[in-house]
C-alpha positions as CSV (number, residue, x, y, z in Angstrom):
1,X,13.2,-13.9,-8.7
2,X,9.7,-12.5,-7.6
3,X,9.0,-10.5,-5.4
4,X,11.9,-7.2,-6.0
5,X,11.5,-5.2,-3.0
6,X,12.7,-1.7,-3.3
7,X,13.5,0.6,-0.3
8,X,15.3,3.9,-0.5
9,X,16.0,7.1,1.1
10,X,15.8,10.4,0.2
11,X,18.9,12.9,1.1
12,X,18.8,15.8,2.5
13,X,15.1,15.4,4.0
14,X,15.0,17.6,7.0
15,X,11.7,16.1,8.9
16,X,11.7,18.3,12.4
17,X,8.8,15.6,13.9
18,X,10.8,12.9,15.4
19,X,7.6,10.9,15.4
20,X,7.7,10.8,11.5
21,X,11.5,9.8,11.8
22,X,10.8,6.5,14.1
23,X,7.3,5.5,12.5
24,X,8.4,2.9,10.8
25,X,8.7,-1.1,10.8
26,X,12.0,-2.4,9.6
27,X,11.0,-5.9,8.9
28,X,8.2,-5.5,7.3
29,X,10.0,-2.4,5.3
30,X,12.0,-5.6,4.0
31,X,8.8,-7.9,3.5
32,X,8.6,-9.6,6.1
33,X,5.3,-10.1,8.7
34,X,5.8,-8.6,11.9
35,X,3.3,-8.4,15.1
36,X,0.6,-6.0,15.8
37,X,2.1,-5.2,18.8
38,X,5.3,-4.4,17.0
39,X,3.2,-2.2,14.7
40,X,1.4,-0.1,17.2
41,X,4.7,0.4,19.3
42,X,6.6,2.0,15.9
43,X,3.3,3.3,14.1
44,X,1.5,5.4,16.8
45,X,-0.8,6.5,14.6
46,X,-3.8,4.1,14.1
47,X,-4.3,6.4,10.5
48,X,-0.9,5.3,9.9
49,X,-1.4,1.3,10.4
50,X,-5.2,0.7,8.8
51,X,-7.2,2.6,6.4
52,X,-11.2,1.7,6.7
53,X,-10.6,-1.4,8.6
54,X,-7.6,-2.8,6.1
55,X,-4.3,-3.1,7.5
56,X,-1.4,-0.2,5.8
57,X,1.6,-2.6,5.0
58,X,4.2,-0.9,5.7
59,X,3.0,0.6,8.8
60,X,3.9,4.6,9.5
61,X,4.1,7.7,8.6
62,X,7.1,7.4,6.4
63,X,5.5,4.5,4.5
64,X,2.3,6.6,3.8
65,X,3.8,9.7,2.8
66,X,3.9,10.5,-1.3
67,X,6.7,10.8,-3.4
68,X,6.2,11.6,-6.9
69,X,9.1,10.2,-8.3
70,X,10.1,8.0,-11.4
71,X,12.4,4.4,-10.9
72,X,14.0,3.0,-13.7
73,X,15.5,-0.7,-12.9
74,X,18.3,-1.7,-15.4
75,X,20.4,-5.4,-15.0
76,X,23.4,-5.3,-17.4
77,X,22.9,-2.0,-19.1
78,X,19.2,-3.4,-20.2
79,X,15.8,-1.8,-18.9
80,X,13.4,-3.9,-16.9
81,X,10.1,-3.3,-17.7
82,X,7.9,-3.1,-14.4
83,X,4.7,-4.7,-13.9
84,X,2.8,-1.5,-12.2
């Protein structure tokens, strides 16, 4: 049922800025709305919470940061096709 959410890691990533490890949001990594207070205590970085006056949801560096990599989803040995 609408929305899937996706969320994943990448293994080994040695990040040596422990600000990029902790800006993050759980909840709203998981959808949900959280406060702007909540959001300027994990995401420091106003560049990391709003873009020309619109709000970055997720918040943080982590969220913001580009990956250039290709998800397939499958459900009983079938491709899903994604809506992009």
């Amino acid at each position: 049922k609408p929305p899937l959410l996706v969320y994943y890691g990448v293994t080994p990533f040695y990040q040596n800025l422990v600000t990029y490890i902790k800006s993050e949001v759980p909840k709203e990594l998981g959808g949900m709305k959280v406060s702007e207070a909540a959001r300027e205590e994990k995401c420091l970085n106003t560049q990391s919470r709003e873009r020309n006056g619109k709000n970055i949801v997720p918040c943080g560096l982590k969220a913001i940061t580009l990956f250039n990599d290709t998800l397939e989803i499958h459900r009983d040995g079938d491709r899903i096709e994604l809506n992009k």
